[in-house]
C-alpha positions as a printed NumPy array, in Angstrom:
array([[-21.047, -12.34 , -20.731],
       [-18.174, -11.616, -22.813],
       [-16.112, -15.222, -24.686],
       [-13.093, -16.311, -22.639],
       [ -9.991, -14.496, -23.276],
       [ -6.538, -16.718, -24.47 ],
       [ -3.959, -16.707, -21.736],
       [ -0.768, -18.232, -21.344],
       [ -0.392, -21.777, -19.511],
       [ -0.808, -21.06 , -15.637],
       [  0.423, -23.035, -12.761],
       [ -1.062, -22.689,  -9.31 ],
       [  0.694, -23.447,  -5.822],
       [ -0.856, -22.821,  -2.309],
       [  1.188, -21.638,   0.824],
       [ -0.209, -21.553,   4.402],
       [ -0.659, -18.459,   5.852],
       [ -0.617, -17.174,   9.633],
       [ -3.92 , -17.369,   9.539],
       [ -5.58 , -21.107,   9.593],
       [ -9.126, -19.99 ,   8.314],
       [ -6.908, -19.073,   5.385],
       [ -4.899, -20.478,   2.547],
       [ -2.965, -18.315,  -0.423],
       [ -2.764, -19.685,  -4.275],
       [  0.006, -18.404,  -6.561],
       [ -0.472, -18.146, -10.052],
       [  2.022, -17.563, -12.441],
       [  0.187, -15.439, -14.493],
       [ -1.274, -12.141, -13.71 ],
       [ -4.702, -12.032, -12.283],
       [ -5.283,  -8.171, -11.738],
       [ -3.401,  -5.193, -12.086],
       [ -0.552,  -3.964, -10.344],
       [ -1.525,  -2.299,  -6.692],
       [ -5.093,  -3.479,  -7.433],
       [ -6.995,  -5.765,  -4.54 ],
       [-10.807,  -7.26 ,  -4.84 ],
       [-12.401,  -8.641,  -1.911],
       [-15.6  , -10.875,  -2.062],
       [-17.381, -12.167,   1.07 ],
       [-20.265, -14.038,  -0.734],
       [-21.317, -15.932,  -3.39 ],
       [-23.832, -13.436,  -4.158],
       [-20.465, -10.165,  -4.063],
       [-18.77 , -12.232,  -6.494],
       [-21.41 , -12.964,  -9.003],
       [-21.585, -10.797, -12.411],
       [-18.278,  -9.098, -11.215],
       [-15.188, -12.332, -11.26 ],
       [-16.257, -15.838, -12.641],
       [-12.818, -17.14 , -10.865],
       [-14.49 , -15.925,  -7.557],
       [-17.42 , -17.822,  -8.363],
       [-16.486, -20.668,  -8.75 ],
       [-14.561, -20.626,  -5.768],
       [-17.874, -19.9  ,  -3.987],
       [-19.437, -22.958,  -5.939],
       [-17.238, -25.125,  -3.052],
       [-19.072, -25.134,   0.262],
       [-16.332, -24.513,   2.481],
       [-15.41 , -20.815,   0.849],
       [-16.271, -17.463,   3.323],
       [-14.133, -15.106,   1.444],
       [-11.952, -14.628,  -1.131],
       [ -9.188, -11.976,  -1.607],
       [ -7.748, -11.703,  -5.303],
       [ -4.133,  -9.328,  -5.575],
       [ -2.05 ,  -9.524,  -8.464],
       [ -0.57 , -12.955,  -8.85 ],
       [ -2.535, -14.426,  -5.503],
       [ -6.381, -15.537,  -4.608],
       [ -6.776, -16.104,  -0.682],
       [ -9.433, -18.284,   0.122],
       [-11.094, -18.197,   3.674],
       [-12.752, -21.057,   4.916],
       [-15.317, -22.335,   7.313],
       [-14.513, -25.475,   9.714],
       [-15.961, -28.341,   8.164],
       [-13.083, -29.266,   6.118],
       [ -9.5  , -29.397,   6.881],
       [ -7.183, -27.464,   4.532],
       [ -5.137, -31.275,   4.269],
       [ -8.283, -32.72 ,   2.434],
       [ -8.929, -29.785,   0.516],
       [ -6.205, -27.929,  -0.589],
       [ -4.71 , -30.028,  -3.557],
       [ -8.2  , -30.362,  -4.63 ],
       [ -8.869, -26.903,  -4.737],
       [ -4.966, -25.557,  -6.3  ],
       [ -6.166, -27.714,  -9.142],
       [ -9.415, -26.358,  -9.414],
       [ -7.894, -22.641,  -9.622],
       [ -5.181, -23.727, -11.869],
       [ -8.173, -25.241, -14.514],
       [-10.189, -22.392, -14.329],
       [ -7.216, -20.143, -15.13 ],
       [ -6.251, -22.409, -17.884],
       [ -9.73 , -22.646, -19.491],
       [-11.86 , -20.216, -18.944],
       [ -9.177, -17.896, -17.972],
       [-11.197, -14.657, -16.606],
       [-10.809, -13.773, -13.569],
       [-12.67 , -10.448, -14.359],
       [-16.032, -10.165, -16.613],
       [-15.181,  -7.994, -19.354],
       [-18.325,  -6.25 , -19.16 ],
       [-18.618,  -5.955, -14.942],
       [-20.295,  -2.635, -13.968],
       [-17.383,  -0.19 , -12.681],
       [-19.411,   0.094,  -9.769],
       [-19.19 ,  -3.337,  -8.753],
       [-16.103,  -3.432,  -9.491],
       [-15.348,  -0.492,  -7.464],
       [-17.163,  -2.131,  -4.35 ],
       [-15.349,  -5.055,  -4.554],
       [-11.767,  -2.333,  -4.504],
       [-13.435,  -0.821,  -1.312],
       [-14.28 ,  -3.955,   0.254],
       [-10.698,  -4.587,   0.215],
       [ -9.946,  -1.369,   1.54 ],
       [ -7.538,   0.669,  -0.794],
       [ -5.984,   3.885,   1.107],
       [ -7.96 ,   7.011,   1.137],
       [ -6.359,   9.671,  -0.056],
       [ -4.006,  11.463,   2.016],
       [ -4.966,  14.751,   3.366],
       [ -1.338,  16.315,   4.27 ],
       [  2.533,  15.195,   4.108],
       [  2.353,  12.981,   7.166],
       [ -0.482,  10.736,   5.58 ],
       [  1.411,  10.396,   2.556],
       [  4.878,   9.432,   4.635],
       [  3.029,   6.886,   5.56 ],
       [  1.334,   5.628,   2.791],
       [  4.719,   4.997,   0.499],
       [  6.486,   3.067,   4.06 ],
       [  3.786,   1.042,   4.13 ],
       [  3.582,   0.532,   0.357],
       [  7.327,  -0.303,  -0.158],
       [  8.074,  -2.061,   2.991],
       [  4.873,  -3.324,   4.317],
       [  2.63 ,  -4.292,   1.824],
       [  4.775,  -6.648,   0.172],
       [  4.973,  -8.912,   3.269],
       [  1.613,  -8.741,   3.848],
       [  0.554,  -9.661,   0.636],
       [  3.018, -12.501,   0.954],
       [  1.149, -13.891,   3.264],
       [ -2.003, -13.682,   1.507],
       [ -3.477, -10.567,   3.344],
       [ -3.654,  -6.805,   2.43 ],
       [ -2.999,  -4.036,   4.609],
       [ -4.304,  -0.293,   3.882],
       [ -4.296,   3.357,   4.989],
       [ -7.23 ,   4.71 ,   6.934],
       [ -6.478,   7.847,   8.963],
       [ -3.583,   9.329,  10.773],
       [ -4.706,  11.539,  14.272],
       [ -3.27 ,  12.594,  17.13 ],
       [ -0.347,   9.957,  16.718],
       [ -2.547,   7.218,  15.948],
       [ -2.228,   5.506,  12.289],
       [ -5.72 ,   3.468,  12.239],
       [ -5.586,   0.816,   9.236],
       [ -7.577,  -2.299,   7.812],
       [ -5.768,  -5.66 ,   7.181],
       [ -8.029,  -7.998,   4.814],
       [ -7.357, -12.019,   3.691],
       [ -5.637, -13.777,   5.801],
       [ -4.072, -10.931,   8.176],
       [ -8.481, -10.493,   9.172],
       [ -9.157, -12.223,  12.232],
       [ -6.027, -13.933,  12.507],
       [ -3.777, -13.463,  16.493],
       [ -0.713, -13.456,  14.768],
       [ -1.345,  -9.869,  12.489],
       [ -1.723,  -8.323,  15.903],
       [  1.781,  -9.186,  17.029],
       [  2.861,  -8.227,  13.576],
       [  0.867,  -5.32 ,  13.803],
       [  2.743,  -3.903,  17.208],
       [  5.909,  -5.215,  16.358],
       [  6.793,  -4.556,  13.02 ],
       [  4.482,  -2.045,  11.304],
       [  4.264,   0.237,  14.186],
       [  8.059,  -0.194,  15.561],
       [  8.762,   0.863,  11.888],
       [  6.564,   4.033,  11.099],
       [  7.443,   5.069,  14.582],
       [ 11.237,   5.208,  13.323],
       [ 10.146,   6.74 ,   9.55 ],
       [  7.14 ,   9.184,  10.165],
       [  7.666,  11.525,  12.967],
       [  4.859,  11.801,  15.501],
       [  3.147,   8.17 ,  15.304],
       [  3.072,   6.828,  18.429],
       [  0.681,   3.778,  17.937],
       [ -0.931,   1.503,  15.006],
       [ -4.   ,   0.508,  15.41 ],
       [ -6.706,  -2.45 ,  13.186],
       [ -9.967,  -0.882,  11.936],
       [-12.698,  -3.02 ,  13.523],
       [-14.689,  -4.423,  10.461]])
């Protein structure tokens, strides 16, 4: 694999999110691009393709792991609480990124790496005016509050007034995104994109 890369100083600190499987970890330095998203659900998704990922799947409690572009969301089972965990584990990010830095291999196959984009479900490309409306509302005015939260919310398909979509991190699984769901993100594209008449989650 290819030598660590230098990187400025990081600091790391976690947030709750709506979701109590799930936990979100700011970093002050850049982990991925702009607009980018990688999703792992195993230890065996993340290995070759993010050595940060893997050695959050090196603690027992980890399901999934959701990496944006200053966050990692970290899903975990029940055996632990987040209160005896989640210190522990904001420092164990925050070393990683200040030592080994990487949070990508530089020499991960672009497949992989393109499996791990899908996985987090990017939005397909939009086949007419309508799809793209609502693409750019939910890129300036929804994504940003969902990836506040630690979760990731994407474009599937727009027919016969329906908008289907995927929500990923902490918005999968969690009661709360549905309310959130049918009371902000379809109230709003209702108002913006003419014709949608309901939003619905993309079983996964």
């Amino acid at each position: 694999m290819s030598a660590p890369n230098t990187r400025p100083p990081a600091s790391v600190y976690a947030e709750m999110t709506p979701n109590p499987a799930t936990m979100r970890f700011v970093s002050s330095v850049p982990l991925l691009p702009e607009g980018r998203v990688l999703e792992f659900l195993s230890p065996e998704q993340a290995q070759g393709v993010s050595p940060l990922a893997e050695r959050v799947f090196n603690l027992p409690m980890t399901t999934a792991v959701l990496i944006g572009a200053n966050f990692i969301t970290v899903t975990k089972n029940d055996i632990v609480s987040w209160d005896m965990v989640h210190l522990e584990l904001r420092e164990f990010i925050q070393e990683h990124l200040r030592t080994d830095g990487r949070v990508l291999y530089g020499d991960v196959p672009a497949r992989e790496l393109a499996e791990a984009n899908d996985r987090a479900m990017s939005h397909v490309e939009p086949s007419g005016e309508a799809d793209a409306r609502i693409i750019a509302v939910l890129e300036e005015y929804v994504r940003p509050a969902v990836e506040g939260d630690g979760g990731h919310i994407a474009f599937r398909s727009f027919r016969d007034g329906v908008v289907t979509v995927t929500l990923r991190g902490s918005c999968s699984g969690c009661p709360s995104s549905m309310v959130t769901l049918k009371g902000g993100v379809e109230n709003l594209l209702k108002q913006m994109v003419p014709g949608v008449r309901e939003v619905v989650a993309e079983e996964l």
